[in-house]
Backbone as a printed PyTorch tensor [residue, N CA C, xyz], in Angstrom:
tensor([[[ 21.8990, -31.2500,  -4.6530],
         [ 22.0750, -29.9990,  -3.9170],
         [ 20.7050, -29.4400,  -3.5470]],

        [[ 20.4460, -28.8550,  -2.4150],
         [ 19.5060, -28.8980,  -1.8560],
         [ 19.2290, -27.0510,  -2.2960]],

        [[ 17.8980, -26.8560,  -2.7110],
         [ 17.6310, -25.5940,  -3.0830],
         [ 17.9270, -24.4850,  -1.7960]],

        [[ 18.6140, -23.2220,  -1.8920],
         [ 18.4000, -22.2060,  -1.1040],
         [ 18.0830, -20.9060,  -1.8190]],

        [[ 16.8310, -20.6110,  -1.1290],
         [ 16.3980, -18.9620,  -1.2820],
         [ 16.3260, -18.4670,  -0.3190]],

        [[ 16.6830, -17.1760,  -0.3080],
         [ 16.8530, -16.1720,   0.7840],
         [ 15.7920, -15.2350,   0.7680]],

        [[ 15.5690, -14.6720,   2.3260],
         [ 14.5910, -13.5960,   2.9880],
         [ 15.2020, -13.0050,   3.4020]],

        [[ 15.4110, -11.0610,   2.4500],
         [ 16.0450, -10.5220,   2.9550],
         [ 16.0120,  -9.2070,   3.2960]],

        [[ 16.0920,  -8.1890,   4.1730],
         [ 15.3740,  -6.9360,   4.2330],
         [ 15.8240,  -6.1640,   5.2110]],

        [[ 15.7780,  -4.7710,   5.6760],
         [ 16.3470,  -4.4620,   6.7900],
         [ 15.2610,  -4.7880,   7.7470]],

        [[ 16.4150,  -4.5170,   9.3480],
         [ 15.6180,  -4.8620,  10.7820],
         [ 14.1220,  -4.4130,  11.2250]],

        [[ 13.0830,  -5.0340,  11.3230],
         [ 12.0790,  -4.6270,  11.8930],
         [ 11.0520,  -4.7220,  10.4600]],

        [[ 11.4400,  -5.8050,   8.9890],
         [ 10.1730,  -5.2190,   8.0360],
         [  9.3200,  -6.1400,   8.2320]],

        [[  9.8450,  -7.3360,   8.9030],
         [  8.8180,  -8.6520,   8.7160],
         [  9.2420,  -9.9850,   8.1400]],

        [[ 10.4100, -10.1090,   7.9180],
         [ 11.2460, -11.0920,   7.3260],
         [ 10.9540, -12.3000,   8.0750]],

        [[ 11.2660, -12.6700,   9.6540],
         [ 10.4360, -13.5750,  10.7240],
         [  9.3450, -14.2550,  10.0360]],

        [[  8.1840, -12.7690,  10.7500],
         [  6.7750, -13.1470,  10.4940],
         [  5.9600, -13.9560,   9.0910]],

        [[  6.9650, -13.5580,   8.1140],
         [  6.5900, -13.8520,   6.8140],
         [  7.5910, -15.6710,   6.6810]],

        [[  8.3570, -15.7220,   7.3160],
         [  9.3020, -17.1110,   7.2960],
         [  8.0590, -17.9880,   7.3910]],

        [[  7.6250, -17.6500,   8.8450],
         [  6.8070, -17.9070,   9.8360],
         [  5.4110, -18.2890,   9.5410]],

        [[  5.1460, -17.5530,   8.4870],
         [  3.8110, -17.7840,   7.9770],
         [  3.5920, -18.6930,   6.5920]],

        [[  5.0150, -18.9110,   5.6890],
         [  5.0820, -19.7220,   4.9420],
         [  5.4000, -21.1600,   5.0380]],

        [[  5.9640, -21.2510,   6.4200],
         [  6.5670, -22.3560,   6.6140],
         [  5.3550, -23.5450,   6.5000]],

        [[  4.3980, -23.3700,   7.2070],
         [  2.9990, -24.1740,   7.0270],
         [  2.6820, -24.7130,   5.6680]],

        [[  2.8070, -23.9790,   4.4760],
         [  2.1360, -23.6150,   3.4820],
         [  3.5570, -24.3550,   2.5740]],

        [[  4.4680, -24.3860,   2.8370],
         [  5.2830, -25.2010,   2.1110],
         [  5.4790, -26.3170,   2.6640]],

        [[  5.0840, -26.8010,   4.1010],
         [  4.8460, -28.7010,   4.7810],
         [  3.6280, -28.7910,   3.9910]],

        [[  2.2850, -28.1480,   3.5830],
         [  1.4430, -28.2090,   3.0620],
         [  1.5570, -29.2070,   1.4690]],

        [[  2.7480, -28.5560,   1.1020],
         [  3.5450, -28.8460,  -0.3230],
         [  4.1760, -30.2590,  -0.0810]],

        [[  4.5340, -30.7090,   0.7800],
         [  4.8790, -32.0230,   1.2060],
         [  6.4790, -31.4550,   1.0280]],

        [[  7.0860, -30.2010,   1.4340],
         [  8.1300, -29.5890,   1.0030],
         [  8.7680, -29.8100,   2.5890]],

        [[  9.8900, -30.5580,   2.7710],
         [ 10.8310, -30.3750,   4.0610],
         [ 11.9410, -29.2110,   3.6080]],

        [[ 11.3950, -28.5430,   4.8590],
         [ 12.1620, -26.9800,   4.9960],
         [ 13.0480, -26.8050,   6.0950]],

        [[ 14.2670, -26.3730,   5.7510],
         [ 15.4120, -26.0020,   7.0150],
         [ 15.1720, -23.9420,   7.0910]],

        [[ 15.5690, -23.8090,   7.5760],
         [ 15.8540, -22.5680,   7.7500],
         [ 17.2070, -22.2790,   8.8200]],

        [[ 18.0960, -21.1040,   7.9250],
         [ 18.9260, -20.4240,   8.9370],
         [ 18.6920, -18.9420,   8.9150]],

        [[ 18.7740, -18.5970,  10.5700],
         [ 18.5420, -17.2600,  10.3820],
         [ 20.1230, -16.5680,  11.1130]],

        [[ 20.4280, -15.5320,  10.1530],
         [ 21.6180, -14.7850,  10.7330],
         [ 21.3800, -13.9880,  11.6550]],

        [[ 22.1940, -13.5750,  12.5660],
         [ 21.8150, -12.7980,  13.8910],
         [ 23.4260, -11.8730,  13.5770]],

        [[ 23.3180, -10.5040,  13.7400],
         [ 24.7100, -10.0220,  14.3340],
         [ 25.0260,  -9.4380,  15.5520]],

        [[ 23.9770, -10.6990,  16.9040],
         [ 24.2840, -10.3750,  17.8810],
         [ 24.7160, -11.7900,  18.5790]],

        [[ 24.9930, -11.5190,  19.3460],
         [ 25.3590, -12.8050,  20.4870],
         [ 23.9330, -13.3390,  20.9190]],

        [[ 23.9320, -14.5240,  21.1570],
         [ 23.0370, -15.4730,  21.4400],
         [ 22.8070, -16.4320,  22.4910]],

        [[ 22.2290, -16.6210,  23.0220],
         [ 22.0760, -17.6050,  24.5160],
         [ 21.1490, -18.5390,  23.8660]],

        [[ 21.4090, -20.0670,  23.9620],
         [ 20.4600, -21.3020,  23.3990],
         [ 19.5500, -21.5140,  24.6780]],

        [[ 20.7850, -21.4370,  26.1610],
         [ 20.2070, -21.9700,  27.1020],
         [ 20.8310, -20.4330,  28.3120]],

        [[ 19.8400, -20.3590,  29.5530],
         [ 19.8560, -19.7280,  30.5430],
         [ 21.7150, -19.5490,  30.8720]],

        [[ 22.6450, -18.4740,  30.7250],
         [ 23.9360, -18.5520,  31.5050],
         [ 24.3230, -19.8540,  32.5110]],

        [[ 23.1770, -19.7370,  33.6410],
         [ 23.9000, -20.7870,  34.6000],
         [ 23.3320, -21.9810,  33.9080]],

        [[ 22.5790, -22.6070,  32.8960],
         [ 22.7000, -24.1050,  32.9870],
         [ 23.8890, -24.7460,  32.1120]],

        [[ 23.6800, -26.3560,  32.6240],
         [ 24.9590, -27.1450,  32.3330],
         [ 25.4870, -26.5810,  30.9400]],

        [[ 25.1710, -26.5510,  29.5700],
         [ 25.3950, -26.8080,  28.6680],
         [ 26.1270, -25.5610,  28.5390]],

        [[ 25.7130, -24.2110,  28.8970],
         [ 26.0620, -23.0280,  28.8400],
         [ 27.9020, -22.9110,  29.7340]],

        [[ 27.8000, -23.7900,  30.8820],
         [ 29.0000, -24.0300,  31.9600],
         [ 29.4390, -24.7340,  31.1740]],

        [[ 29.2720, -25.7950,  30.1750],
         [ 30.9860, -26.1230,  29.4750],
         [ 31.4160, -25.5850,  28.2100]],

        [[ 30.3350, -24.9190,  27.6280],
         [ 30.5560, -23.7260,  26.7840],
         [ 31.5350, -22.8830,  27.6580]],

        [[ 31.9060, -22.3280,  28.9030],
         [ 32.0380, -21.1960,  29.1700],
         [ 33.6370, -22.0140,  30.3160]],

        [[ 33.6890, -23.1900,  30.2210],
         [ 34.8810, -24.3760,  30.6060],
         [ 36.0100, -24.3440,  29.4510]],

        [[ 34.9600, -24.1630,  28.2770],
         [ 36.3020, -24.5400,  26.7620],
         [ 36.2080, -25.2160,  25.9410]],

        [[ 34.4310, -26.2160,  26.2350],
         [ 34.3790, -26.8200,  25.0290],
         [ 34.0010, -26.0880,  23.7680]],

        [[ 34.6100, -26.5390,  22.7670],
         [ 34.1850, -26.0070,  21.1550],
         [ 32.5720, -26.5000,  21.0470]],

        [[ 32.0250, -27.0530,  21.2700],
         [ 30.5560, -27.8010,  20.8260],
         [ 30.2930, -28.5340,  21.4030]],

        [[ 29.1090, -27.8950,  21.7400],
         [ 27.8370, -28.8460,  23.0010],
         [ 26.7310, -29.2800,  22.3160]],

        [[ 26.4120, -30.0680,  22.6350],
         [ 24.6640, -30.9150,  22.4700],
         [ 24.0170, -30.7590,  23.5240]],

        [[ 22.7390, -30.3400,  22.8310],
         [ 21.7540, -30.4230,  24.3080],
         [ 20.8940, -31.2310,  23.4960]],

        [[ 20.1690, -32.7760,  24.1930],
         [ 19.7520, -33.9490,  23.6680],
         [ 18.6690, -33.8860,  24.5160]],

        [[ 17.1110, -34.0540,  23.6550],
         [ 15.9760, -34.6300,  24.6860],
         [ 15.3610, -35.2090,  23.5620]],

        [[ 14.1670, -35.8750,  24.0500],
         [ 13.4850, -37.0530,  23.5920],
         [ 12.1410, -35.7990,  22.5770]],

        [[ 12.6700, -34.6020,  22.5060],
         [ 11.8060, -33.9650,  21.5490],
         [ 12.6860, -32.8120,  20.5140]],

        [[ 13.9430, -32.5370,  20.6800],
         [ 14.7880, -31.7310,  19.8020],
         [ 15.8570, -32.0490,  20.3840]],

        [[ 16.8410, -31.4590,  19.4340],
         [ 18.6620, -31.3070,  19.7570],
         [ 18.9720, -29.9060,  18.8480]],

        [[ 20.0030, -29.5700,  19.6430],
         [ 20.7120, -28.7910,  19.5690],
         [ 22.3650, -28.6290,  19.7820]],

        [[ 23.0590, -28.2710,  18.8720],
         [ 24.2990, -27.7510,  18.7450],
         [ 24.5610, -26.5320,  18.5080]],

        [[ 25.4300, -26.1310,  19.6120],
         [ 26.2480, -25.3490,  19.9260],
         [ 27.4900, -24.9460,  19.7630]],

        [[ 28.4940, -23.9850,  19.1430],
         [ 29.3180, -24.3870,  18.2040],
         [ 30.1550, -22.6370,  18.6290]],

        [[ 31.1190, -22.4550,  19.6040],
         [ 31.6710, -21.4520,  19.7800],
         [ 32.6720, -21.6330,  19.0940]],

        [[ 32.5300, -20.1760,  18.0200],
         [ 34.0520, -19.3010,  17.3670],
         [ 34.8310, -19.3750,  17.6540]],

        [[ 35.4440, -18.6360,  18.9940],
         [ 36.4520, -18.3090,  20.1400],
         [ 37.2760, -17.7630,  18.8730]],

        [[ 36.9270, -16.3310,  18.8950],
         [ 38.0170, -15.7380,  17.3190],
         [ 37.7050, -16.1490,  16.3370]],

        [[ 37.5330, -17.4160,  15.9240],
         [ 37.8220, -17.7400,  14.0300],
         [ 36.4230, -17.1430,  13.4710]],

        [[ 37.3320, -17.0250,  12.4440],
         [ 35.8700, -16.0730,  11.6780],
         [ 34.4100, -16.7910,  11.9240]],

        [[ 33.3990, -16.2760,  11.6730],
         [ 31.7060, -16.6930,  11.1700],
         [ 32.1810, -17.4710,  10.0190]],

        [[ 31.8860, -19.3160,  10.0860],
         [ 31.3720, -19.7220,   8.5970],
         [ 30.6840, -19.3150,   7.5400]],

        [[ 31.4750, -19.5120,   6.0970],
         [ 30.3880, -19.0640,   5.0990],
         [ 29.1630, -19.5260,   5.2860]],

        [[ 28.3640, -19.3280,   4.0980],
         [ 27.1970, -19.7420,   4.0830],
         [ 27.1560, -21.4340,   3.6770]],

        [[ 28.0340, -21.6200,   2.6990],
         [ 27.9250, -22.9570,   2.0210],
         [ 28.3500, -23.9730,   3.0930]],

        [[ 29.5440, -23.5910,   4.2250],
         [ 29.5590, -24.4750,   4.9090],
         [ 28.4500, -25.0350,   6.1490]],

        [[ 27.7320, -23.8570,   6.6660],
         [ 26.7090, -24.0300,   7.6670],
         [ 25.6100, -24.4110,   7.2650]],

        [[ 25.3100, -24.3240,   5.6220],
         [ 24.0440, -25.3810,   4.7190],
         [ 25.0670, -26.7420,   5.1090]],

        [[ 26.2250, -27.1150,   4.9750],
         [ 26.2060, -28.6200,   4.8480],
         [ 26.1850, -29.1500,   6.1690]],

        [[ 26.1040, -28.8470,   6.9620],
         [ 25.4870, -29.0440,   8.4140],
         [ 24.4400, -29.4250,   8.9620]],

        [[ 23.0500, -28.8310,   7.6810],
         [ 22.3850, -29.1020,   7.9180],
         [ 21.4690, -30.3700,   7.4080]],

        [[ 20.3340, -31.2520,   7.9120],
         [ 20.0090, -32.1700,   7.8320],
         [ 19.4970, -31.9570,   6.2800]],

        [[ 18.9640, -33.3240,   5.4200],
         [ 18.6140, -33.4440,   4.1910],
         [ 17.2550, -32.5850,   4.6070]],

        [[ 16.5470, -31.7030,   3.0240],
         [ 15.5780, -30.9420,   3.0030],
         [ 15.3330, -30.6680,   1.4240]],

        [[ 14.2370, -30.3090,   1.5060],
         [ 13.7250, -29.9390,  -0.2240],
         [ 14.0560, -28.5220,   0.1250]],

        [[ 14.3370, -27.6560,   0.3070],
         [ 14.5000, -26.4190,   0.4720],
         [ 15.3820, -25.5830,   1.7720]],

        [[ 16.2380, -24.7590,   1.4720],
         [ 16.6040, -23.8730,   2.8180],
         [ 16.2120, -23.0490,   2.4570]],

        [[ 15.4770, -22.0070,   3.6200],
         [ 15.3400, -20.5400,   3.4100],
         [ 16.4590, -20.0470,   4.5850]],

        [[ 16.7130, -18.8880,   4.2380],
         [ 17.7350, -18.0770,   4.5910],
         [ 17.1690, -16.8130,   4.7980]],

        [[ 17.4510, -16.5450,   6.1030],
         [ 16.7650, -15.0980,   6.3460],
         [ 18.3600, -14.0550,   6.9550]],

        [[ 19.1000, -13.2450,   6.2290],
         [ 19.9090, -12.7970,   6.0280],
         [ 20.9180, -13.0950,   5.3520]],

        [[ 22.0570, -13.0040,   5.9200],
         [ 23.3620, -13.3030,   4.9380],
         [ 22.9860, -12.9000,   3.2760]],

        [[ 23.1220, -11.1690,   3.2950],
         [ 22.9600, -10.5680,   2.3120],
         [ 24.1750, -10.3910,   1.5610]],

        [[ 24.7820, -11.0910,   1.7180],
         [ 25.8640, -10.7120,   0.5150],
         [ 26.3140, -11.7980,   0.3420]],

        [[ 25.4900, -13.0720,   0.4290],
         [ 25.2420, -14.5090,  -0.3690],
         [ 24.8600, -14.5510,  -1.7450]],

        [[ 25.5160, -15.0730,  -2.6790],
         [ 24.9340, -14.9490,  -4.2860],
         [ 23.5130, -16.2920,  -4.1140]],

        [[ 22.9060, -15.7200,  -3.7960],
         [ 21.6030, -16.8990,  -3.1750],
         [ 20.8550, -16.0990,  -3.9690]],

        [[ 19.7990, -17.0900,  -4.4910],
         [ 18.7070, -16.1920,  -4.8960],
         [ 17.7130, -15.5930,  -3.6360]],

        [[ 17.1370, -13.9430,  -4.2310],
         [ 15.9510, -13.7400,  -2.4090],
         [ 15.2150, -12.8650,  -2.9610]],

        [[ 14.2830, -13.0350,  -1.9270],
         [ 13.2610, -11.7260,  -2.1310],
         [ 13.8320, -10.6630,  -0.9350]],

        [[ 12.9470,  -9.5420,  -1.1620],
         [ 13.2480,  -8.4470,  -0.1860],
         [ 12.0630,  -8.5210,   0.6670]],

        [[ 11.6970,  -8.1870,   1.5800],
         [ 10.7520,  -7.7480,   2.7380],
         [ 10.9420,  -6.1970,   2.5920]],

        [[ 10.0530,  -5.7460,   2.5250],
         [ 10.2750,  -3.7340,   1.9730],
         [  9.1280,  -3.2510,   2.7770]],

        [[  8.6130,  -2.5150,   3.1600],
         [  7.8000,  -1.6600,   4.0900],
         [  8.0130,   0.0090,   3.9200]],

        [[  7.4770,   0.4080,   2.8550],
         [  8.1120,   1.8430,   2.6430],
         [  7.8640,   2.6350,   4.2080]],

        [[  6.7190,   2.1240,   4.6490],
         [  5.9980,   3.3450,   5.4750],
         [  7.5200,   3.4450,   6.9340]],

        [[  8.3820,   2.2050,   7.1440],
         [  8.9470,   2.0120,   8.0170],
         [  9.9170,   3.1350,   7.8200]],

        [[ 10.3430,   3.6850,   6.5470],
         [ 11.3050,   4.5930,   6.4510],
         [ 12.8150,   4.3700,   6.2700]],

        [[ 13.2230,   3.4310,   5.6800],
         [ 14.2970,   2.6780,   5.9280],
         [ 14.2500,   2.4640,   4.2480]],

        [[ 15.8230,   2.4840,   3.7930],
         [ 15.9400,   2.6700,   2.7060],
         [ 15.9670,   1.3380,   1.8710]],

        [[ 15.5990,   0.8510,   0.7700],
         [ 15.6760,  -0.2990,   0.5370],
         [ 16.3960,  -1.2010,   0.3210]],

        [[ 16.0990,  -2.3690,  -0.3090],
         [ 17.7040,  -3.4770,  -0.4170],
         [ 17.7140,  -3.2360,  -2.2410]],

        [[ 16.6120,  -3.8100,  -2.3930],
         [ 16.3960,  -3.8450,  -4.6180],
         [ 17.3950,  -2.6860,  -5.1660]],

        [[ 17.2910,  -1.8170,  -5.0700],
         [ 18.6060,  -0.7040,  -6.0690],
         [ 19.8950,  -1.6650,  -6.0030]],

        [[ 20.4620,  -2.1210,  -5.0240],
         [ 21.6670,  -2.6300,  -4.7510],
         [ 21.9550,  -4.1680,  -5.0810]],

        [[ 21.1070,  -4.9570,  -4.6090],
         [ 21.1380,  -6.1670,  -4.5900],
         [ 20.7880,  -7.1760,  -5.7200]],

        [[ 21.7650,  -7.5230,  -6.5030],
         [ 21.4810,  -8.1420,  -8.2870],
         [ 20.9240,  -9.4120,  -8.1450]],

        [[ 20.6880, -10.2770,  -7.0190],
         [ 20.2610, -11.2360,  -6.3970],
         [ 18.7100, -11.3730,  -6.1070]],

        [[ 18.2200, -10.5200,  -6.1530],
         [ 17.0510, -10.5310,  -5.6680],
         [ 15.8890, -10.3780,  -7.1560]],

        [[ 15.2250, -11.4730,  -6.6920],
         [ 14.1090, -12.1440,  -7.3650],
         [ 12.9210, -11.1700,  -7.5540]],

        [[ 12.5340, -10.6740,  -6.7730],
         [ 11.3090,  -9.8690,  -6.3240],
         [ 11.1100,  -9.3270,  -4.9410]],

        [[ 10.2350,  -8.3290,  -4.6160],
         [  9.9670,  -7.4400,  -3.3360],
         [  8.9270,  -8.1480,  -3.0400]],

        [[  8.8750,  -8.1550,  -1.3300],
         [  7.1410,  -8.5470,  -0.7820],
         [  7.2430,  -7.2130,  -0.3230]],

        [[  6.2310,  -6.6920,  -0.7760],
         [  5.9850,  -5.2570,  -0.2500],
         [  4.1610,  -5.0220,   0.5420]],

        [[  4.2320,  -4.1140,   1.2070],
         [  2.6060,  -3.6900,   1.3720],
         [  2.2830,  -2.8360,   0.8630]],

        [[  2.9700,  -2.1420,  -0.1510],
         [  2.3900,  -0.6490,  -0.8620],
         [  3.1250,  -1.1360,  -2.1970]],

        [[  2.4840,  -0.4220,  -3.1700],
         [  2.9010,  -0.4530,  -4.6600],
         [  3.8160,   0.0450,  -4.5720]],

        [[  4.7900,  -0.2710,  -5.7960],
         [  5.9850,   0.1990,  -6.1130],
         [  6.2360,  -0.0640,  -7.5850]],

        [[  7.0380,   0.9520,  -8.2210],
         [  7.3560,   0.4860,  -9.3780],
         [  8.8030,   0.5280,  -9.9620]],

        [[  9.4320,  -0.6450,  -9.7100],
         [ 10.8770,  -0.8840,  -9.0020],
         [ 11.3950,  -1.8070, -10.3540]],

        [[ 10.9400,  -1.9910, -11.0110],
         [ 11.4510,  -3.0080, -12.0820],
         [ 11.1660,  -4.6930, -11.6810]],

        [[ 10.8360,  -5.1210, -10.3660],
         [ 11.3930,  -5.9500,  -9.8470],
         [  9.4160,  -6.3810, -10.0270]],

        [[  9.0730,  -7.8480,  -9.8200],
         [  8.0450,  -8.2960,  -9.3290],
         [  7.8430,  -7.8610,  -7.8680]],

        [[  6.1450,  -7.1510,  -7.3360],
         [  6.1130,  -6.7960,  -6.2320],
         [  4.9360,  -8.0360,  -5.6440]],

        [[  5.1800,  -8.3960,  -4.6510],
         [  4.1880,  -9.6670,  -4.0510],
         [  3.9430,  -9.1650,  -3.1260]],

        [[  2.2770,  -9.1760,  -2.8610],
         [  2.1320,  -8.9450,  -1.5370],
         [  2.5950,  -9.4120,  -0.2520]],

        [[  2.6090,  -8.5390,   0.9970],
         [  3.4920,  -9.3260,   1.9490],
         [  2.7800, -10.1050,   2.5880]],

        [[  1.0840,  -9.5300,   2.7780],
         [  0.2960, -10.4600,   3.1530],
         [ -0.2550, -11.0500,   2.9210]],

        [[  0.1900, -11.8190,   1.6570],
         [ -0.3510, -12.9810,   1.2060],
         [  0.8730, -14.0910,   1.1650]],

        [[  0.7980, -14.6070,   2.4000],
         [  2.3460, -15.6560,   2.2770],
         [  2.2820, -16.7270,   0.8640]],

        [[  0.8420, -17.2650,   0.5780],
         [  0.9080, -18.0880,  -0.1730],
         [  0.7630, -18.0520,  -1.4930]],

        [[  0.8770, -16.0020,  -1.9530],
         [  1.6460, -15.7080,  -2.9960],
         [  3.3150, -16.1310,  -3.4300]],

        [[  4.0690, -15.6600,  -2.0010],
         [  5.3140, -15.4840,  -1.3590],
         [  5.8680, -17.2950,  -2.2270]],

        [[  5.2790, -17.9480,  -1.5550],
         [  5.1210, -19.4980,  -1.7460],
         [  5.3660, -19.9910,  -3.2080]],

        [[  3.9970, -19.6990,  -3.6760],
         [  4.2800, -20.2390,  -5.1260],
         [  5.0960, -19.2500,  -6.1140]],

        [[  5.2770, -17.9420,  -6.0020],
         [  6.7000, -17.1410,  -6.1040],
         [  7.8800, -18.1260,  -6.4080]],

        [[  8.0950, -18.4230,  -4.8560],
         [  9.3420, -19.1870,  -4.8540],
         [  9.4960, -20.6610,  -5.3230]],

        [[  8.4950, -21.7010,  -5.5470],
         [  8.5930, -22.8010,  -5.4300],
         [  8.7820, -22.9520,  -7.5210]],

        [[  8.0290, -21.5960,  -7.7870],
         [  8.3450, -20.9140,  -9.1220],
         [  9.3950, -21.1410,  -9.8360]],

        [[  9.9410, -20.1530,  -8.8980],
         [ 11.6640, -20.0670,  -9.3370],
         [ 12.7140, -20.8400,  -9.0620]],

        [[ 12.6000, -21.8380,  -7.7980],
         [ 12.9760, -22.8650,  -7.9800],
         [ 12.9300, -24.3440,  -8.7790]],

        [[ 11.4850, -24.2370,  -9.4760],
         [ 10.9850, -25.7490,  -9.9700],
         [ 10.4140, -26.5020,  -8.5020]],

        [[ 10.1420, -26.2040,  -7.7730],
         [  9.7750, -27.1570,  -6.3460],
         [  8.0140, -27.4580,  -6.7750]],

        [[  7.8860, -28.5540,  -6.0960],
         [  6.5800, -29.1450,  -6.2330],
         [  5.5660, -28.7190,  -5.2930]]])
């Protein structure tokens, strides 16, 4: 079973940027990393009018878009609920690690992304899941606080609490 930890925080703290900045630093680790990120908006892969988008919008359930440098699948609802989490990890290709940047009410282990100055109330009071805060200001929360700008605190944090190499 392939390890998942989650990145999790409200909109706008840095959850991305911080994915974004570790991801290097764990290929560094010789660590193959998937990532899913939750969205609770609608999404465009490709421009409305191109092909792939026109048989999406014909009736197919799932499109591929295939080139000689990525692929992609495409995979319309049409009504049925959002997959759990466990099923859209087995989807994905073999990896030493998934990170997960939402799907907060996954029993996943995560850190928080916290930003007091943003004004936005936190996730840690609530969330029994969570490992530790990356914060930019002190706090004294019960919880381990990691800096946010140091991703390659963030890193060995997690590779920590997983056992990862």
């Amino acid at each position: 079973m392939t390890p998942v930890f989650g990145i999790a925080g409200r909109s706008g703290s840095g959850k991305t940027t911080l994915i974004e900045s570790m991801l290097p630093l764990l290929a560094a680790r010789g660590l193959r990393v998937n990532v899913i990120k939750h969205s609770h908006h609608d999404f465009q892969m490709e421009p409305p009018g191109k092909d792939s988008a026109r048989f999406r919008r014909a009736g197919a359930q799932e499109v591929m878009v295939s080139s000689p440098f990525r692929y992609a699948i495409v995979h319309e609802l049409r009504e049925a609920p959002e997959p759990p989490l466990d099923e859209q990890l087995a989807r994905l290709s073999p990896a030493d690690l998934v990170l997960v940047e939402g799907f907060k009410q996954a029993p996943i282990p995560r850190i928080e992304v916290y930003r007091p100055a943003a004004g936005k109330p936190p996730l840690h009071a609530e969330d029994c899941n969570l490992l530790a805060v990356a914060t930019d200001a002190p706090l004294d929360i019960g919880l381990p606080c990691l800096p946010l700008n140091e991703p390659e605190t963030v890193v060995a944090f997690i590779c920590r609490a997983l056992a990862l190499g």
